[in-house]
Every structure is written in C-alpha cells, then in structure tokens.
DOGU-605907 format. One record per residue (C-alpha): residue number from 1; residue in three letters; x, y negated, z. Coordinates in Angstrom, 2 decimals. Layout:
NODE resi resn      c1      c2      c3
NODE  NUM  ALA       X       Y       Z
...
This chain:
NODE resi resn      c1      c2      c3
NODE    1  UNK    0.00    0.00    0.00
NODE    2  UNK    1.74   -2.99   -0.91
NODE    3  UNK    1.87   -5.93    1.48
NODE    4  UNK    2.99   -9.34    0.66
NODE    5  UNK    5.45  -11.26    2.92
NODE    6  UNK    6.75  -14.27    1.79
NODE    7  UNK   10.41  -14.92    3.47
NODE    8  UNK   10.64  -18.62    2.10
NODE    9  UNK   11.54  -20.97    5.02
NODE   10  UNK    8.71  -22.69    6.54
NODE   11  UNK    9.64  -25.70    7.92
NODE   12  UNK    6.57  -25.56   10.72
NODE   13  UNK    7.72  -22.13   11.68
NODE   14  UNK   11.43  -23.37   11.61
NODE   15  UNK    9.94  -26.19   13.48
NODE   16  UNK    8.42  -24.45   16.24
NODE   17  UNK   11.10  -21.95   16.90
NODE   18  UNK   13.85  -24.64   17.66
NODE   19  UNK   11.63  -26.57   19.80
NODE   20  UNK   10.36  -23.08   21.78
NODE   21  UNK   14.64  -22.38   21.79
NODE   22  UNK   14.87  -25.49   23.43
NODE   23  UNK   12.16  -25.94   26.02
NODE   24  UNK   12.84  -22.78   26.91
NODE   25  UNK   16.56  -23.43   27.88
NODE   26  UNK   15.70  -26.78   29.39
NODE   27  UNK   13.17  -25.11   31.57
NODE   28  UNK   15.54  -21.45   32.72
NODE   29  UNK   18.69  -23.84   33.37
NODE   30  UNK   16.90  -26.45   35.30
NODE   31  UNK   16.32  -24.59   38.28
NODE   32  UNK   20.84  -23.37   38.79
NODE   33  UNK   20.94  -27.39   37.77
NODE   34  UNK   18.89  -28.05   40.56
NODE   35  UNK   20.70  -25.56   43.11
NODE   36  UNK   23.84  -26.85   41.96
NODE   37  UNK   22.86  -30.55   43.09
NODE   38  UNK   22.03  -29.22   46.49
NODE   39  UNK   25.38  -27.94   47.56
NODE   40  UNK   26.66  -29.18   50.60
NODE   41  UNK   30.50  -29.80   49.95
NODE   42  UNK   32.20  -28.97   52.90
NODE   43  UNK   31.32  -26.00   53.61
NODE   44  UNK   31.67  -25.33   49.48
NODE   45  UNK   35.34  -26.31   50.17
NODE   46  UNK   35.92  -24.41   52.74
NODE   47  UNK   34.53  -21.53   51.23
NODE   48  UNK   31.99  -20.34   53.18
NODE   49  UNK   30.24  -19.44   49.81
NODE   50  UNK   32.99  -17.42   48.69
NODE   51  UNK   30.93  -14.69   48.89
NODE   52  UNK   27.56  -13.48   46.99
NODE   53  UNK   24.72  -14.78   49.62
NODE   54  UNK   21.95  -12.92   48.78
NODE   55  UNK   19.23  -15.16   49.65
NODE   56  UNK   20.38  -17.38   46.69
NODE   57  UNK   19.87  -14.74   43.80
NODE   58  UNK   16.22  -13.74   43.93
NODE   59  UNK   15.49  -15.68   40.80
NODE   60  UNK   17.97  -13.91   38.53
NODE   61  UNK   17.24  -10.19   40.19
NODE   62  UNK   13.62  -11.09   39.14
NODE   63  UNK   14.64  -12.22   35.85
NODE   64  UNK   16.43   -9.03   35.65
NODE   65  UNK   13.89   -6.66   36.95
NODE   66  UNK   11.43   -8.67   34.53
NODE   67  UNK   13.35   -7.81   31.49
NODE   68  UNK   13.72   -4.56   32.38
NODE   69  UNK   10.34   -3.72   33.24
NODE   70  UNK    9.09   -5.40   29.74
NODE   71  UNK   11.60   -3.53   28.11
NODE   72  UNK   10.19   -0.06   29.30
NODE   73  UNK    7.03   -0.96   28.67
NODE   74  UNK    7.94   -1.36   24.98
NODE   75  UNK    9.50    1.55   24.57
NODE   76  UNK    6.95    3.68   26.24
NODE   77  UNK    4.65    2.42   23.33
NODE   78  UNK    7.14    3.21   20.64
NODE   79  UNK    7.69    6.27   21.91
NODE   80  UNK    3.66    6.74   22.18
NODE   81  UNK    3.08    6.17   18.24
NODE   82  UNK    5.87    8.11   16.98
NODE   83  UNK    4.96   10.81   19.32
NODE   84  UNK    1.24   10.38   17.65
NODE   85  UNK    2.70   10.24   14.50
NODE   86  UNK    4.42   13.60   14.99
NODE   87  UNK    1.01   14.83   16.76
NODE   88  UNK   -0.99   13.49   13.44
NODE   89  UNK    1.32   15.51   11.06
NODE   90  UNK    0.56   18.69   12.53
NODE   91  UNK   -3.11   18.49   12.57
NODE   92  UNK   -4.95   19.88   10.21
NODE   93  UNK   -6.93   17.81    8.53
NODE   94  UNK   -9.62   19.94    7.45
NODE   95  UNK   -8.36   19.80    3.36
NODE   96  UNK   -5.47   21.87    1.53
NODE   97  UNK   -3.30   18.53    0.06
NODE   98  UNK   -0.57   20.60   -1.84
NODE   99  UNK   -0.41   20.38   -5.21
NODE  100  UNK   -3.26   18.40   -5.80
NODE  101  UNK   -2.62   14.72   -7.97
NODE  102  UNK   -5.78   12.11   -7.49
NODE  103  UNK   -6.29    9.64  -10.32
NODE  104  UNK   -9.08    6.76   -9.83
NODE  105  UNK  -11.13    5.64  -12.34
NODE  106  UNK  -13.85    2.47  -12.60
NODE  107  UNK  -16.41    3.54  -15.93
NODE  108  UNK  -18.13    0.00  -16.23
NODE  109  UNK  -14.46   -1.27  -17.33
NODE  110  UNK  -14.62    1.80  -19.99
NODE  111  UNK  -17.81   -0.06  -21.05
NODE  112  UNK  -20.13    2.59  -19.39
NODE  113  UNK  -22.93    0.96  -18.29
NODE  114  UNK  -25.77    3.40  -17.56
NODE  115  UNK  -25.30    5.96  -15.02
NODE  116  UNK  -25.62    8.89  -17.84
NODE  117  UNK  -22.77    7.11  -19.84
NODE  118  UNK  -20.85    7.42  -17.00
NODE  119  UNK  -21.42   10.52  -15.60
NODE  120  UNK  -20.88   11.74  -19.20
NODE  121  UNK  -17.35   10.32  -19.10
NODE  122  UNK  -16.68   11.86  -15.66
NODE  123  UNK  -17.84   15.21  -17.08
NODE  124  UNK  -15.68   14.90  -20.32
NODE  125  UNK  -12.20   14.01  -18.65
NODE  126  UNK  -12.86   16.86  -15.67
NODE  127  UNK  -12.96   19.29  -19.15
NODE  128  UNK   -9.67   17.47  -20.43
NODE  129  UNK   -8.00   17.93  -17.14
NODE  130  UNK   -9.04   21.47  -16.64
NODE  131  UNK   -7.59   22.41  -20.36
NODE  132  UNK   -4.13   20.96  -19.03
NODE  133  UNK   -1.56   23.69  -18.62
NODE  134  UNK   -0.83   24.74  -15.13
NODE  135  UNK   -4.25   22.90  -13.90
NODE  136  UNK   -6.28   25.04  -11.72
NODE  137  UNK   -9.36   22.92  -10.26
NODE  138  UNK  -10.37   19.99  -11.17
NODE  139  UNK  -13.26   17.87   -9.29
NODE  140  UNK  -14.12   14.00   -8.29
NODE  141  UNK  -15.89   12.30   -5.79
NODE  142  UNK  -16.33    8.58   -4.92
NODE  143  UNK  -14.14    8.48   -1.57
NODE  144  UNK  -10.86   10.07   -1.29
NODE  145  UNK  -10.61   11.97    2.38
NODE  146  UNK   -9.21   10.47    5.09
NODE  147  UNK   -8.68    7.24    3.20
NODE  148  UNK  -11.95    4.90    2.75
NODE  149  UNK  -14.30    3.51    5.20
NODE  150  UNK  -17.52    5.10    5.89
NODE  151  UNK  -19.53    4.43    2.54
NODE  152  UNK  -23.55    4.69    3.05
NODE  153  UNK  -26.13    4.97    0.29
NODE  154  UNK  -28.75    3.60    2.20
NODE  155  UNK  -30.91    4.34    5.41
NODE  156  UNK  -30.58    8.22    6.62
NODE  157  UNK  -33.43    9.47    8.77
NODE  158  UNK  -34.53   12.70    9.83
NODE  159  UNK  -38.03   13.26   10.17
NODE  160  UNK  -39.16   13.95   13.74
NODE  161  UNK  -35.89   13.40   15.05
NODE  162  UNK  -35.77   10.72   18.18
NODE  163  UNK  -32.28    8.67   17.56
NODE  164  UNK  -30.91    5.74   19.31
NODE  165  UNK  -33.50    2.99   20.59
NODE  166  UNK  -36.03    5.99   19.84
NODE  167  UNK  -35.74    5.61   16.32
NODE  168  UNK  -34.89    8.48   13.43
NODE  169  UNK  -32.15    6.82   12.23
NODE  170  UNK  -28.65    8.68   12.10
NODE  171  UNK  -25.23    7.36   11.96
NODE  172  UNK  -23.50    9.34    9.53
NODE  173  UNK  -20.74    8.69    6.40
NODE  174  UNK  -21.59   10.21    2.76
NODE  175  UNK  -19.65   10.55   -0.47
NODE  176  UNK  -20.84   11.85   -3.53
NODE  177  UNK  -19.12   15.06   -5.06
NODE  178  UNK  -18.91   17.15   -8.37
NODE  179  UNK  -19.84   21.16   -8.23
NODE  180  UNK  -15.96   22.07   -8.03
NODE  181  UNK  -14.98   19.60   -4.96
NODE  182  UNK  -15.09   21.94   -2.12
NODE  183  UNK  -13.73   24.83   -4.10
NODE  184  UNK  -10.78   22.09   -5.48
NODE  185  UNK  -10.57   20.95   -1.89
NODE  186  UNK  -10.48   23.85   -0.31
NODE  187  UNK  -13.50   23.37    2.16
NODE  188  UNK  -15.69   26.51    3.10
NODE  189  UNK  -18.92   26.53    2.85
NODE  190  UNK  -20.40   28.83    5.27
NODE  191  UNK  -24.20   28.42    5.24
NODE  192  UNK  -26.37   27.88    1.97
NODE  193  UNK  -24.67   27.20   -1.43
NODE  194  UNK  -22.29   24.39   -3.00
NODE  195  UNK  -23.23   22.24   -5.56
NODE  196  UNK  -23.95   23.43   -9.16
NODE  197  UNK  -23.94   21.95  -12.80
NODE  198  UNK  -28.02   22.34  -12.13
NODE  199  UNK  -28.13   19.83   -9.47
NODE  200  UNK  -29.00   17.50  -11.85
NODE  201  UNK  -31.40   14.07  -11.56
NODE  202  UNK  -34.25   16.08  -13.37
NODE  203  UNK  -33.97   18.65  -10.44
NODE  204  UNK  -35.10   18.99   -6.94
NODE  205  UNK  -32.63   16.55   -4.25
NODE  206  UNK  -29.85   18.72   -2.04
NODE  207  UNK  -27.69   17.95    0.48
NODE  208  UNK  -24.63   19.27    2.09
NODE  209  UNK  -24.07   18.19    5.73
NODE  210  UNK  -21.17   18.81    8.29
NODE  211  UNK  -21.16   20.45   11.35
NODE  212  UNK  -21.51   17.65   13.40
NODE  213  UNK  -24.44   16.41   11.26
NODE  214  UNK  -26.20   19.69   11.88
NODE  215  UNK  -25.55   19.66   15.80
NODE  216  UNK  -26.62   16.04   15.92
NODE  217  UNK  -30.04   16.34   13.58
NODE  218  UNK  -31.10   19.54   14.27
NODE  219  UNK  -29.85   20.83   17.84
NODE  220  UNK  -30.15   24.28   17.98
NODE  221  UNK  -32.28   25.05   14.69
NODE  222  UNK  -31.24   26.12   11.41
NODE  223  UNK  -30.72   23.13    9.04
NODE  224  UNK  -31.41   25.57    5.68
NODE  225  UNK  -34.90   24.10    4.50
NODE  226  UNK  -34.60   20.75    6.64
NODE  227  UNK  -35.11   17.75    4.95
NODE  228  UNK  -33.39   14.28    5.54
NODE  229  UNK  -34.63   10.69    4.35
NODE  230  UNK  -32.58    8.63    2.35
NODE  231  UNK  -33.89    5.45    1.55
NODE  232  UNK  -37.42    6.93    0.23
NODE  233  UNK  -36.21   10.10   -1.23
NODE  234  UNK  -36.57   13.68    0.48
NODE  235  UNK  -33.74   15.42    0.37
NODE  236  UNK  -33.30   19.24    1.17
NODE  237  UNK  -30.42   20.40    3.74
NODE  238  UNK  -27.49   23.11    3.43
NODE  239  UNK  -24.70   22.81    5.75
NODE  240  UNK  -20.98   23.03    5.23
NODE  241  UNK  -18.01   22.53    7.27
NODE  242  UNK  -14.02   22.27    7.03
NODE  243  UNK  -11.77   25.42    6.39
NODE  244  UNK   -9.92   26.51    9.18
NODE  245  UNK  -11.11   25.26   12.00
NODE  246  UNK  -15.24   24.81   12.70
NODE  247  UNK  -14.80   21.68   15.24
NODE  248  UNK  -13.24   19.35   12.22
NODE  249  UNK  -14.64   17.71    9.32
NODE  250  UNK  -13.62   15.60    6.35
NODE  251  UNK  -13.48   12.07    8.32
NODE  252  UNK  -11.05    8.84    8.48
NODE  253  UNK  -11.29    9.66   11.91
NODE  254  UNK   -8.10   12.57   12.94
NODE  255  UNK   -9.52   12.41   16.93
NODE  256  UNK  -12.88   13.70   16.48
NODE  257  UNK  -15.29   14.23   13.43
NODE  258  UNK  -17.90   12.29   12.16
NODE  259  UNK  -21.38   13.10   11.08
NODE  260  UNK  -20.68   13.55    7.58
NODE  261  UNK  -23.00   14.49    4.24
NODE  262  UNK  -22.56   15.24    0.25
NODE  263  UNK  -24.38   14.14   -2.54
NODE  264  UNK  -24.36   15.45   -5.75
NODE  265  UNK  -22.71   13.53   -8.65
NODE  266  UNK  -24.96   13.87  -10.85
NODE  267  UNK  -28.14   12.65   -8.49
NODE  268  UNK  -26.74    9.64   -7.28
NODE  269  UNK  -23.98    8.66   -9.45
NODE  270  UNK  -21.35    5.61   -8.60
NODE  271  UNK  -19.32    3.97  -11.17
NODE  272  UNK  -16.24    4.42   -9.11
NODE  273  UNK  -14.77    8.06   -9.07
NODE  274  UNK  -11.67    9.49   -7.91
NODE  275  UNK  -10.37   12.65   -9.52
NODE  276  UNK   -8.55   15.77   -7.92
NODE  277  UNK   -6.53   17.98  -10.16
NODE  278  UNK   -5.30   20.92   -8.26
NODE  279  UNK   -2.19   22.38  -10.23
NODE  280  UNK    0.16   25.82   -9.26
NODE  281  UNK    2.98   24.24   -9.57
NODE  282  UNK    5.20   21.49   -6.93
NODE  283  UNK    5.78   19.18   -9.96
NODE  284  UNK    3.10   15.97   -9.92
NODE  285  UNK    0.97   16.32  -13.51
NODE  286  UNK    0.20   12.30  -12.94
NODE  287  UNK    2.00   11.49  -16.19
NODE  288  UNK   -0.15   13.90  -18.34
NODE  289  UNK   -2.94   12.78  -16.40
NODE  290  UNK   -2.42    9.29  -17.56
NODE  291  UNK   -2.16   10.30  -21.49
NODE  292  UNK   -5.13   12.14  -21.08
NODE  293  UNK   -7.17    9.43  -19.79
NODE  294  UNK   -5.52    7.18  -23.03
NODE  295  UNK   -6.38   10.14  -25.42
NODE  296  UNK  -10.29   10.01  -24.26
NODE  297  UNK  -10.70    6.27  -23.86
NODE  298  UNK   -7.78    3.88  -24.20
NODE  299  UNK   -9.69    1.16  -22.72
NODE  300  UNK  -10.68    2.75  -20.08
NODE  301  UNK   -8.04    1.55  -17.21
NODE  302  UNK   -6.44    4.06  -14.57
NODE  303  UNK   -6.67    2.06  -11.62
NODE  304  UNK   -4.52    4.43   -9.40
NODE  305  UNK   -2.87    7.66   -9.34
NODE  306  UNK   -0.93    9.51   -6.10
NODE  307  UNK   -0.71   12.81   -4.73
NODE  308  UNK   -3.47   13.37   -2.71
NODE  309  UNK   -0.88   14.18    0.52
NODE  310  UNK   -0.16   10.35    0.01
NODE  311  UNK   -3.57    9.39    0.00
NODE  312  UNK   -4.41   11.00    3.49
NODE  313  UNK   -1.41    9.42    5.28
NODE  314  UNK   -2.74    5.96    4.19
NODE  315  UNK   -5.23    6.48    6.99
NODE  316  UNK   -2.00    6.55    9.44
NODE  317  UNK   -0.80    2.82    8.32
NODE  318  UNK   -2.09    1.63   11.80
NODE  319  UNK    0.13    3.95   13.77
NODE  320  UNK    3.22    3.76   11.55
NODE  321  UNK    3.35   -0.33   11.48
NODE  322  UNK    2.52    0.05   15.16
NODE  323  UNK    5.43    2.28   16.14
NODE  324  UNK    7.66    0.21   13.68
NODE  325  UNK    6.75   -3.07   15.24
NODE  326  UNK    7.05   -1.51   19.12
NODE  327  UNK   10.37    0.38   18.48
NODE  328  UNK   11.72   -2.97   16.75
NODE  329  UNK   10.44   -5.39   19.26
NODE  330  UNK   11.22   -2.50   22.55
NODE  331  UNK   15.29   -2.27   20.98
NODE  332  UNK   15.40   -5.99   21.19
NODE  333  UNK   13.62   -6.15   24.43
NODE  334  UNK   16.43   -3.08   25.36
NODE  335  UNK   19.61   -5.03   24.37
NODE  336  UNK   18.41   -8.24   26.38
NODE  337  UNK   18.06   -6.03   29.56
NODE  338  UNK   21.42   -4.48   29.25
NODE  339  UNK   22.86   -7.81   28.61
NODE  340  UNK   20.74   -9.56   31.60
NODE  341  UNK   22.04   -6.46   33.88
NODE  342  UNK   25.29   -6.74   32.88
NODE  343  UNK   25.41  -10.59   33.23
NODE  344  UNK   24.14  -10.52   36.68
NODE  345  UNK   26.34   -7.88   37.91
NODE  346  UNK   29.58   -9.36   36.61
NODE  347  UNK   28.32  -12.77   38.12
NODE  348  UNK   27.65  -10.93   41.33
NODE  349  UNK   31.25   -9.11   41.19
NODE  350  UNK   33.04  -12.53   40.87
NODE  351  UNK   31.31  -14.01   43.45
NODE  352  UNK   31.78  -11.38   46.00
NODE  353  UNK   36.02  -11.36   44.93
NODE  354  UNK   37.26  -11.99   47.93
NODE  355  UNK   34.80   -9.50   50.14
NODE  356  UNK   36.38   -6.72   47.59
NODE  357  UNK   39.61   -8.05   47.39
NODE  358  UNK   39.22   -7.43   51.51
NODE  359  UNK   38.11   -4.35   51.64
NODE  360  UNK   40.71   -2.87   48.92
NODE  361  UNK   43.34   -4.22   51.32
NODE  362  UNK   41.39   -2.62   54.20
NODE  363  UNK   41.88    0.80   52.72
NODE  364  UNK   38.56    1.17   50.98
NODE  365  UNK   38.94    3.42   48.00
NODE  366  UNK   38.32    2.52   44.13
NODE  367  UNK   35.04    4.99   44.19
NODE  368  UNK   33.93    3.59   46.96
NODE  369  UNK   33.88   -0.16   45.40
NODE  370  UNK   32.91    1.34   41.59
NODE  371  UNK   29.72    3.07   43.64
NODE  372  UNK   29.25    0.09   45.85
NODE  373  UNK   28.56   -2.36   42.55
NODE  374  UNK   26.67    0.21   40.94
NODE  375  UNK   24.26    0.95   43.79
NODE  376  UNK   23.50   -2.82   43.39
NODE  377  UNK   22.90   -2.40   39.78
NODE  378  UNK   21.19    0.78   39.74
NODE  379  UNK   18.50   -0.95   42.86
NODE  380  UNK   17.31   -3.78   39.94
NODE  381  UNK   17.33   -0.95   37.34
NODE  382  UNK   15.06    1.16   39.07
NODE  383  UNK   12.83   -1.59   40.90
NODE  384  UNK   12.17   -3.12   37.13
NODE  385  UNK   11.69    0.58   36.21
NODE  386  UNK    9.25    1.03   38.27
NODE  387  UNK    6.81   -2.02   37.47
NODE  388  UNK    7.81   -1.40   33.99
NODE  389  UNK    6.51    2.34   34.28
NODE  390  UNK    3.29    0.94   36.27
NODE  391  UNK    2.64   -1.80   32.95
NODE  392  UNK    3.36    1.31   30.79
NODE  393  UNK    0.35    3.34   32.51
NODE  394  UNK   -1.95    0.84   32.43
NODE  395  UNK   -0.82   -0.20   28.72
NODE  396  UNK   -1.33    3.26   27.36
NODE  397  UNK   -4.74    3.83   28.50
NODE  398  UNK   -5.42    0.49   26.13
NODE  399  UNK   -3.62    1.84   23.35
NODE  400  UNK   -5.78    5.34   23.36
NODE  401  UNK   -7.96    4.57   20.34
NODE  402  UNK   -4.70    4.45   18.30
NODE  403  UNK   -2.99    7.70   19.67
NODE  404  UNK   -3.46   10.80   17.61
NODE  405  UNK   -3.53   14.07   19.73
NODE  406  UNK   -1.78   12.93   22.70
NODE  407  UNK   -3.28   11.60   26.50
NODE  408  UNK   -2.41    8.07   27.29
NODE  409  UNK    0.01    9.25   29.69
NODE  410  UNK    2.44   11.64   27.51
NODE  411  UNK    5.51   13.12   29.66
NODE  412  UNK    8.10   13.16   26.44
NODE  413  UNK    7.14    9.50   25.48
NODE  414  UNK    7.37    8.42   29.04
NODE  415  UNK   10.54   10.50   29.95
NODE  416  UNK   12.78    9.64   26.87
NODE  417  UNK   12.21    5.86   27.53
NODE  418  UNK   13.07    6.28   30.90
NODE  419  UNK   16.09    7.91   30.27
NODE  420  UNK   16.99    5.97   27.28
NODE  421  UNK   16.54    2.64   29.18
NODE  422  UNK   18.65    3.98   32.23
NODE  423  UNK   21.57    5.61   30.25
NODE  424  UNK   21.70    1.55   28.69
NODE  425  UNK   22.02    0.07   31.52
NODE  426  UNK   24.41    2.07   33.29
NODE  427  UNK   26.46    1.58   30.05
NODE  428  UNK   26.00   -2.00   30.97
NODE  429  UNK   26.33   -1.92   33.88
NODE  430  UNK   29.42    0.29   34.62
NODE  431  UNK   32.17   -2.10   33.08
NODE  432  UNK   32.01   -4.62   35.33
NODE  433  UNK   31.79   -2.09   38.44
NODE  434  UNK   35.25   -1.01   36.96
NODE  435  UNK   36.73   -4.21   36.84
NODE  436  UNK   35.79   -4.59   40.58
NODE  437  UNK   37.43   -1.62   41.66
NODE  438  UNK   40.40   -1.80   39.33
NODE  439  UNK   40.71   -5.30   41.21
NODE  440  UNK   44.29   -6.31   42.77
NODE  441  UNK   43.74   -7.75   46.28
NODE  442  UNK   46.84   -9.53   46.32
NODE  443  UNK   46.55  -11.51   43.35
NODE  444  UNK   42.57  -11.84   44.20
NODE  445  UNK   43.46  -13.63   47.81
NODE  446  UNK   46.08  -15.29   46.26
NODE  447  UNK   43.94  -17.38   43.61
NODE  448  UNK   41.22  -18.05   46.60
C-alpha cells in the first residue's frame, strides 16, 4: 500500500522543533541554575560538599527513573506487536493462500454498463484464465478476504428473530461469489450445497451463511430451508463454514469471526470483481494474467494484481506500522536512559572522589567500590523498572484490540524488555563504576 510522505523541510515544523529544543533546555537547566545561586560559599570552600549529599539529587534520580520507566514501557509495546505479528502468522486464517494470484477488475471502465454485460465479461475471462496452462481454479468475488471492510447490500433481517433494541435486524458482512470460490478458496462446505452456474437471476434466491451467522439467527435449529430478508427479497439459507477449524470464518477480523453471508454472482452482481486464479505451480501467472485481460478487452483496465498471501497481510498494516513506530520510538527512548544512567552515575562518582579516594586508602577493595557504585545504579534501574513495568500493565490492557492471539500481559514480550533494558544499563552503567574503583587515592586527595 503505498503511502505518501513528503520529506521537504517545513519551515513551521522546523519552526516548532527549535523553539520546543529550546524551552525545553531553558526550563531542565533552570532549576541546577537556581541551586547553583544558592550555595553558601564557605562552607563550598571548605569543602563540606565534597561529597555526593543525597538530599540534593532527587530531581535527577527522578529524571532518571522517569526515562527509564518510559523507556520500558515502549518496549513492552514493541515487543507486544511483533509478538502479535508472529502470533498473526501462525493463525490460520480460514483460506489456503498458496499459489493463488488475485487480479481486480472495474467492468463500467470496460464500457459494461448493464449488469448482464458485465457478468458476461466476468464469465468470459474466468474461461480465459481457466484455459491458461498450469491454472487449476479460477473464481471471483467482490471483496478479497481479510482485506476490505464489511460491505452490506442492504438491510438483513430474519423473520421472527428478536435482535438488538427488539428488532430483526442482524449485523452481519456479505460478499458476492462465483460457483468455483469456495472450491478455489479452499473453504468446506459442510451443510447444503455451493453455488452453481443455475443460481442464476431467473432462479429462486440462495444464500450461504457462516457459522456464526447460523448460531446467531437460528440458535439451535437447522438453518437448511430458513429464509433471511434482504432489503425486500426472500432469500433461502445453506450454511458453510471455514476449512480446518469450525470456530473461524472468512473475516477482516483474525480475533474472532464475524457473522458472515454469500451471494451469488450472478443474483446480485457488482461492477467491481476481484479474480482468484489458483495455479500448481510457486511461480506468480500475474504477467499472463495481464495479457489475457488485453487479449479479451484492451480497454478494459487491470486495476490491481498480487498474490493473494499479500492481499491477506494488508489487513496486518495496523500492527506492523505499530510495532515499527514503538520499536523505533522505545530504541530511542532506550539510548536516552542508558545515557541519563550513565550521566548521573559518573556525576555521582566525581562528586563522591574523595569518600572513595578514603576508603581505597582505608583498605577497601576494588570490588567492593565497583559493587558499591553499581548498587546505586542498579536501585534507579530497578525503581524506574518497576513504574515502567506498572505503565506497561496498564498500557497493554489499552492496546488489546490491536494484539493478535496474545493476552495483554504476555511473559516473552514483558521478559525480553526487561532484560533488554537492564543488560543496557548495566552496560552504561558499569564504566564509570570502573573508573571509581580503578581510582588512585593519592593523586585523588592530592587534587582536593
């Protein structure tokens, strides 16, 4: 799907991020300024301050801890959508996508105008598909699975059926099919009969339903013989439902199915049609495709052509610009914590030189100094870990609509981010804590 971005400078963006920049450096370094002002100077000179006084550096361990926390919290929800990602690619969706090419047609730009015209010319290049060697099945449809909205043909009811508000109205998505789709598609239909080429507008209406729309207009009953109401039309009932697995149907939807009902071609016909050609070999036929749609009519426009496998991820664009967008903006968020950590902890290792420097000289042992510093450290880690974890909870329960087979609170998301974010900032944090205990107390007491 393309997307547009236009990367020309704009000068109001340009604009808006200098003056952000700025305000925002004005504001963080007014408050040290401040501090700095305060100082009383004798006992500055005689360095009672020589030390790190703890009561002084709240603000910057809660600008750490901050940073840290928002920076789990980002990658928790990276790590949710490509987990759901991962989850989505596994689950069956209910249709066989290998080797099958779809190729999208509009018959009023052919100059079709009537429906018979059209459904002529839908007939005619299914027969010129089919003769193409290595073609198998050929069918077409309206909607491609997994990829369009939910199209409606008007007002479904079911007689005697109490819906919402106590009305017989059901909410349900429809395409319109061919007699080969579910045979091209690979769905099973495992009560009453598919579509056939006598389905026709001269004939009596049918309709194939879901599961779901079964369970939901008819609890309990058999649906053969029902009859639904669309618009003003009676139409009568079989029921079909996904290969595989009985609980899934052909929907946008990958979490749970949809009511969902077929219509033949040739009763309601839509100028629109997308085509499935089902071939037995790995090779895409979307060239030969395109010359046969020339030989028939060469002013009749394809308006798209893809695999059909492409066509069902579209329905995952959500998710993947999601998990791009998180794991982009949670790597930044990432680097700025390991640089905030390591900041502060190399401030806090100056200030405290001569309290080392001391206890070297005392006897006190490089471990015991490298462990000291990263105790410190590793406190603000886990304190901003744990808000950042507590965010992340309360985050992913708001992000559920968007996950794809996964609870809100996964264990793999949430564990790698932990332990990604940790193993950064010990990184971060460990090269200053070395410098400290590598420190020479002679030299240190000696400068102070």
């Amino acid at each position: 799907m393309p997307v547009p971005i236009d990367l020309r400078v704009d000068l109001r963006v340009t604009g808006f991020a200098m003056l952000l920049a700025a305000v925002s450096a004005i504001v963080f370094a007014l408050l040290p300024a401040l501090r700095a002002a305060r100082v009383t100077l004798a006992p500055a000179l005689h360095g009672t301050h020589a030390t790190a006084d703890r009561t002084r550096t709240w603000l910057r361990q809660g600008l750490v801890a901050g940073q840290v926390a928002m920076s789990l919290l980002l990658l928790v929800a990276a790590g949710l959508f490509v987990r759901s990602l991962q989850r989505a690619a596994t689950i069956d969706p209910g249709i066989d996508v290998r080797g099958v090419d779809t190729l999208r047609i509009d018959t009023r730009i052919g100059g079709y105008r009537t429906s018979d015209d059209g459904l002529r010319a839908v007939d005619d290049l299914i027969e010129r598909f089919r003769a193409l060697p290595g073609v198998t099945s050929v069918a077409a449809s309206h909607m491609v699975p997994l990829q369009g909205g939910g199209m409606g043909l008007g007002t479904i009811r079911i007689p005697g059926r109490a819906g919402p508000r106590g009305t017989d109205v059901i909410d349900t998505d429809c395409d319109v099919v061919t007699p080969d789709y579910f045979a091209t598609l690979q769905l099973r239909i495992v009560q009453g009969r598919p579509f056939t080429r006598g389905d026709r507008s001269t004939s009596p209406l049918v309709v194939i339903v879901n599961e779901r729309f079964a369970a939901d207009a008819w609890p309990g009953q058999d649906p053969l013989g029902k009859t639904i109401t669309l618009d003003t039309g009676p139409d009568g009932a079989n029921v079909a439902r996904c290969r595989r697995r009985g609980d899934r149907d052909v929907s946008r939807d990958r979490r749970r199915p949809r009511n969902f009902y077929y219509l033949p071609m040739a009763q309601h016909f839509l100028p629109e049609a997308t085509f499935y050609i089902r071939h037995d070999g790995m090779k895409s036929r979307i060239n030969d495709l395109r010359q046969a749609v020339v030989a028939f009519n060469s002013y009749l426009p394809v308006i798209h052509t893809q695999t059909l496998a492409t066509a069902t991820t579209l329905t995952l664009i959500p998710q993947m610009i999601a998990a791009w967008v998180a794991g982009a903006v949670g790597t930044v968020g990432l680097l700025l914590a390991a640089f905030g950590l390591y900041g502060l902890t190399a401030f806090t290792v100056a200030q405290r030189t001569r309290e080392i420097a001391i206890r070297i000289a005392l006897g006190s042992s490089q471990g015991s100094v490298l462990w000291d510093v990263l105790r410190q450290a590793g406190r603000l880690a886990i304190i901003g870990a744990s808000i950042g974890l507590a965010l992340a909870a309360g985050c992913s329960f708001l992000l559920g609509r968007l996950l794809i087979g996964l609870t809100p609170i996964d264990p793999v998301a949430f564990g790698t981010a932990v332990l990604l974010l940790l193993s950064v900032l010990v990184a971060a944090s460990i090269v200053p804590a070395r410098r400290a205990a590598r420190l020479d107390p002679v030299r240190a007491l000696r400068a102070e």
